[in-house]
N, C-alpha and C positions, 0 to 999 in steps of 0.2 A: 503493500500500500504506500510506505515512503518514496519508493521509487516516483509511482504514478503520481502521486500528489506533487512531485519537481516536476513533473514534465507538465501537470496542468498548470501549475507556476510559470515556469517555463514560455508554455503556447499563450498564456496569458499576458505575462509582463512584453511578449512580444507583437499580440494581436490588438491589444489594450492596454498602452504604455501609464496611460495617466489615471487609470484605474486603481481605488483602494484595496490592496492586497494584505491589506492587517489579518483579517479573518484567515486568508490560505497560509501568512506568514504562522500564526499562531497551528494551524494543524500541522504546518510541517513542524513545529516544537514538538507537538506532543506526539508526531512519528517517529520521533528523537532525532531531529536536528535541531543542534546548539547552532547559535548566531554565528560562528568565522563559517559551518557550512551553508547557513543560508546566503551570506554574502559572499560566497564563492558562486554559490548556483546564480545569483545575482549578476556575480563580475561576466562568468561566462557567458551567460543570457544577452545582457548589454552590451557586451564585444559584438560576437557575433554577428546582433543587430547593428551595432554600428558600420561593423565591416561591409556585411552585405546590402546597404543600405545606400553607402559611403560608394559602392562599385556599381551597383545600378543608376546611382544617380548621375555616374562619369558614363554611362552606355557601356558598363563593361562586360562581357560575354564569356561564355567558354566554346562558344563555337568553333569548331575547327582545330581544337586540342583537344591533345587525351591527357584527362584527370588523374593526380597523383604519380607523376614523371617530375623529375626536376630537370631545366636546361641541361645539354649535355654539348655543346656547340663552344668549346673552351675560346677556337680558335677564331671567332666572330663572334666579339663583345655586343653587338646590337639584335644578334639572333639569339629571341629570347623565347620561338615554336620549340614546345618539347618535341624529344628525339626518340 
């Protein structure tokens, strides 16, 4: 039940940023998370959102790469298509 209850946190603090989430804060306590874990679940939440938010709104894609490759093109600094 702890688990699920972070991820309706989670889909929450992401679909409904300026929503009061005291009420889900206090049952993730009594699933037994202490406060450094809920503002972990928190930090990560809010990255994420940031990040992916922060790349949409530059138009940025993954079209035409393949996901989880790092650059491998040592020898052309500007070729940054994974390999």
């Amino acid at each position: 039940p702890a688990f699920v209850t972070g991820l309706v946190y989670a889909k929450r603090l992401t679909i409904a940023p300026a929503e009061d989430l005291s009420a889900l804060i206090q049952t993730l306590r009594t699933q037994g998370f202490d406060d450094g874990m809920i503002l972990e679940l928190n930090q990560v939440v809010a990255y994420f959102n940031y990040a992916n938010r922060t790349a949409n709104g530059l138009g940025v894609t993954t079209v035409g790469d393949e996901l989880g490759l790092s650059p491998g093109d040592d020898e052309d600094p500007d070729n940054w298509n994974h390999q």
